[in-house]
N, C-alpha and C positions, 0 to 999 in steps of 0.2 A: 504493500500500500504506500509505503513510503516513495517510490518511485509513480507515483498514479498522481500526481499531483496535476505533472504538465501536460496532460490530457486537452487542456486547453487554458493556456496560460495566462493568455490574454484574460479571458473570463476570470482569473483566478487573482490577475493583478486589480481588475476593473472594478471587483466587488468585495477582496477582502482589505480590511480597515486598517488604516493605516496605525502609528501607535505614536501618546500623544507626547505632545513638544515636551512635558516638563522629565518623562525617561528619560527621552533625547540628551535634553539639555543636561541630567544627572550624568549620564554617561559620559558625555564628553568631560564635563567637569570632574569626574573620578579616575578618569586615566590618565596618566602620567605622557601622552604624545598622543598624535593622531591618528596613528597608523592601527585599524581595525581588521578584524578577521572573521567574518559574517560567517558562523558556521548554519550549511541547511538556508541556502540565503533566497530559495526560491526563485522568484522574479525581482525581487531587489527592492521590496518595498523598505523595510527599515533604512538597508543600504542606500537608496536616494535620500533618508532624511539625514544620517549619519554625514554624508557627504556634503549637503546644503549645510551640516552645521559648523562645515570645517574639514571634518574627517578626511582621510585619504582609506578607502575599504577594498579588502580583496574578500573577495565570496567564494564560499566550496560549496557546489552541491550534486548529489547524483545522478539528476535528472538532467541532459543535456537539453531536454527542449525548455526547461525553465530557466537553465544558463543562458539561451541561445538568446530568450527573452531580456532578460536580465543586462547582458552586453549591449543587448540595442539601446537600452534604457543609458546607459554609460557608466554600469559599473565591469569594471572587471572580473570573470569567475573560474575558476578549475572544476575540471569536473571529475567526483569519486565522492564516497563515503568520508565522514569526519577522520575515521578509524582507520579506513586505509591511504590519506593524502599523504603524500611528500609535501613538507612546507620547506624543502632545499634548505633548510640551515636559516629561515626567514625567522625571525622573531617580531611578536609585536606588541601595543600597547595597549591591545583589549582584543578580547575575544567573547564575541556576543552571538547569540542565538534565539529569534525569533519566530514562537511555535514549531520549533524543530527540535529543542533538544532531546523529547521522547523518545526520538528516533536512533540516539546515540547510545552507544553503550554505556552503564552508567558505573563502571567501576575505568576502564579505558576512555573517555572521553575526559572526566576531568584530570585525567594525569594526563593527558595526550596537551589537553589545554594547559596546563601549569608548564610544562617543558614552554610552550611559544610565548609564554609573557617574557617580558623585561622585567627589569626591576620595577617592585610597587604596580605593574598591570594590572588589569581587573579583567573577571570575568564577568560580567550581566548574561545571564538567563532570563529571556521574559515572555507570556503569551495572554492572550484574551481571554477573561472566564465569563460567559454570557446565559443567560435562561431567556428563551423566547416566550412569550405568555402564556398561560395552561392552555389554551387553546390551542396555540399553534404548534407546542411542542408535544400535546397527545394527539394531533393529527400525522406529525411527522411518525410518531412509534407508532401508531395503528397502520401507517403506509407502512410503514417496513415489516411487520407483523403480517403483513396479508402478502404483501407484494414480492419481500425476500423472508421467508418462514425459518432458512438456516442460517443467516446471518449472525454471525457473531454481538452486532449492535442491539438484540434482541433480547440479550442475556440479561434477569432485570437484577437492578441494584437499589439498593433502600439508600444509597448515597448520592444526596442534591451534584451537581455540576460544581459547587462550590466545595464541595466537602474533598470531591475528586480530586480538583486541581490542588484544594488545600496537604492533599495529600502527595501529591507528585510533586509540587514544589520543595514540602517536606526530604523528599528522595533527593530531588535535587543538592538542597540543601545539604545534607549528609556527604554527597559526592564532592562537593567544591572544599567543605570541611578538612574533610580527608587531606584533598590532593592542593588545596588551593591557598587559603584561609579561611580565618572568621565569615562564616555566609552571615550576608543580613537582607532582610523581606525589606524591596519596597512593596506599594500599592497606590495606583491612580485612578480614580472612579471619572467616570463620563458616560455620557449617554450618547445612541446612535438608532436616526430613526429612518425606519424602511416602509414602504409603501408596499403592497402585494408582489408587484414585477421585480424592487430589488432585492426584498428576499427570495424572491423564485430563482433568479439569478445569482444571487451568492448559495445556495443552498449544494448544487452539485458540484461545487469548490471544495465540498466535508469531507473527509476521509470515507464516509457510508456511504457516499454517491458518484465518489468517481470511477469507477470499474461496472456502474450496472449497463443494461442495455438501454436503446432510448427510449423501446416501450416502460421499459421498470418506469426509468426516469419520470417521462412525461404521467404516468398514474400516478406515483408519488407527489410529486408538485403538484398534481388535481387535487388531491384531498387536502395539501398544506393550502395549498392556494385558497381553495374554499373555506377553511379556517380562518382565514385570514381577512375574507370579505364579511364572512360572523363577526367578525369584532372592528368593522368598519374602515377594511381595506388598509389599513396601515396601523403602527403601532413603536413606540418610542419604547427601546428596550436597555437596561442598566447596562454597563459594561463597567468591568474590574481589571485595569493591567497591572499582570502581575509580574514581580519581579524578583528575585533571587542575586546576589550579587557577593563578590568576594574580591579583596586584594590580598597581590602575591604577596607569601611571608618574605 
């Protein structure tokens, strides 16, 4: 799945949200130089803000059609796994990961990342933790309940989306611990409002929907869709970025 991202990247740049200025601004202000190392950098969205703030960023990521994106865009990227890049002897002054670190191994990723800092570098780990409204979020699991019946995303959990991420940042945190330094949680709250067409639109950008077929697809977004005109076609939904972060001992 991790390689299922750039399925259409365009689409994937266009709808997933950007993250806000004041990480940005933390990040740069906690690294000791400009020089960035986007691990998992997708289509290069943090990467272009990183860059407008100053930054100089090189991007890795596995997916060559989100690289291919990504370079148009004007960042530069390598393409391979965190885990298995050559960074040639490169060292830099932050290494950050935007909703990609899940994908990294998490006992080899933060040692892999401690070896490329400099002195006093940071690592920032961060991603979006979001709940669409009861509405639209039991019409999305009733589509996948009827529509993909073995799907892994089906598996039920008594833990809120909050509770989840609260827990993988937790993992995270541990891993930086170890290999990195002292982790410390940020948290940025904002809200972000969608109308029925751009959540239909960012929805098959989710790890659950980019491998179905187009019939799945188009059923799926029928039943979210009509959700969504239930509670009057649009809807202003909380957003949490979260962050994890560490300087080198």
């Amino acid at each position: 799945m991790a390689e299922s991202f750039g399925t259409d990247a365009e689409r994937y740049d266009r709808t997933r949200a950007p993250y806000p200025d004041a990480l940005v601004k933390r990040i740069v202000e906690a690294s000791p130089g400009p020089d960035v190392l986007d691990v998992g950098c997708g289509t290069g969205i943090e990467a272009r803000q990183l860059q407008a703030a100053g930054c100089r960023v090189l991007g890795v990521d596995p997916d060559e059609r989100m690289a291919e994106f990504a370079r148009r865009k004007g960042t530069e990227v390598e393409v391979a796994t965190f885990e298995d890049w050559d960074p040639l002897r490169r060292t830099f002054d932050a290494v950050v990961a935007g909703q990609a670190w899940h994908w990294v191994d998490p006992v080899a990723g933060p040692a892999k990342a401690a070896k490329l800092l400099r002195p006093g570098g940071l690592v920032c780990l961060f991603a979006h933790v979001y709940e669409p409204p009861p509405e639209v979020g039991a019409a999305l699991k009733s589509a996948f309940r009827r529509v993909l019946p073995d799907a892994l995303f089906n598996a039920v959990s008594s833990r809120s989306t909050a509770e989840i991420y609260e827990a993988m940042f937790a993992k995270f945190g541990e891993g930086l611990g170890q290999a990195v330094g002292e982790p410390e949680q940020w948290s940025f709250e904002w809200e972000g409002r969608y109308t029925r067409d751009e959540w239909l639109d960012f929805l098959p950008t989710t790890g659950g929907l980019t491998r179905v077929t187009p019939a799945q697809l188009a059923d799926i977004l029928g039943e979210v869709g009509a959700a969504v005109d239930s509670i009057g076609g649009s809807f202003t939904m909380p957003f949490v970025t979260r962050a994890v972060a560490a300087v080198a001992r």
